[in-house]
N, C-alpha and C positions, 0 to 999 in steps of 0.2 A: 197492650202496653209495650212500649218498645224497650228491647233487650237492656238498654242503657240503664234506664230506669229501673228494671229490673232489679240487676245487678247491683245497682247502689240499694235499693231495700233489702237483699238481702246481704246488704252490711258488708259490701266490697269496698275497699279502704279509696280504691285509685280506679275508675271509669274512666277512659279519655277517647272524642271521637276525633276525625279530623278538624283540624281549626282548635279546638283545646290547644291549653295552654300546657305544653309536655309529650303531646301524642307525636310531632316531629322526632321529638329525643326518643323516644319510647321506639319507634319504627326506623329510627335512623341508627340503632346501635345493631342492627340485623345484618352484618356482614354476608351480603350473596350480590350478585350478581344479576339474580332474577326479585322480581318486582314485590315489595310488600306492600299492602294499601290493606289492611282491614276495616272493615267500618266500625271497629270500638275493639278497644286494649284493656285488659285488664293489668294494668300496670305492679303485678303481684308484692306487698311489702309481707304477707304472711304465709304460711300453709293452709290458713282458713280462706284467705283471698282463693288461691287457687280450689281447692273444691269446691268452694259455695259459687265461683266462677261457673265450672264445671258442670253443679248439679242446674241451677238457672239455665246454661245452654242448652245442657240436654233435655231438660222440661221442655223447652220453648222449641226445641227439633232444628236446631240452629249446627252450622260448623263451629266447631272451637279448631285452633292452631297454635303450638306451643313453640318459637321459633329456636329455642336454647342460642347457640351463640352465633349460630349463624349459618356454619357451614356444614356441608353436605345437603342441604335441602336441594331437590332437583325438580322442584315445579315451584312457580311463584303463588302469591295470596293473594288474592283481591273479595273484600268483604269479609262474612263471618266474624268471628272474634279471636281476637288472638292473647294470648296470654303470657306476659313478658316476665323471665323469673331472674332477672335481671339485680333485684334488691337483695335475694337470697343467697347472698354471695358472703355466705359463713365458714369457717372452717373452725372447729372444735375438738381439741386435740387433749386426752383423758391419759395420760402418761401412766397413771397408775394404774388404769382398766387396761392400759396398753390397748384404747379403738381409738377412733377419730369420727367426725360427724363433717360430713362438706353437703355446706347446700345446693342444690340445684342451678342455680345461677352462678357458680364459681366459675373462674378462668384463671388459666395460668399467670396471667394480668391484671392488674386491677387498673378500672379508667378512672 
């Protein structure tokens, strides 16, 4: 079974390979230098995307890549699956617990 398929059965929200429709956006928001090309994104909109991402790759004895926002990566990607936490760009601020919650995918920017 190929990893793609996979991945959507076990109920991954956003699979995209090259040629999909969002895998450009997904792999073009990877601020480096050096070359991203995976062969399938898990375009992350949950915390559940990313594990069930996760546990699927490493069943399947696959590379997973998490590229965050960009920089400091000092080798580039080609193939494997990459994992984009790119949606998870929350910030949860609990004034009266006096914490905060920031998701994974945040920047000092929002695009």
């Amino acid at each position: 079974m190929r990893i793609s398929t996979a991945l959507s059965r076990a109920g991954v929200s956003s699979v995209l390979e090259p040629g999909d429709h969002g895998y450009a956006d997904a792999v073009g928001r990877v601020r480096s230098r050096v070359p991203f090309a995976p062969d399938v994104v898990i375009d992350a909109r949950s915390p559940a995307d990313v594990s069930s991402g996760i546990a699927v790759v490493a069943e399947a004895g696959g590379d997973s890549h998490s590229p965050g926002s960009g920089h400091g990566r000092l080798h580039g990607v080609r193939g494997g699956v990459a994992i984009t936490l790119r949606h998870l760009d929350f910030v949860d601020v609990d004034v009266a617990g006096r914490s905060a919650r920031v998701g994974a995918g945040s920047t000092w920017i929002r695009s």
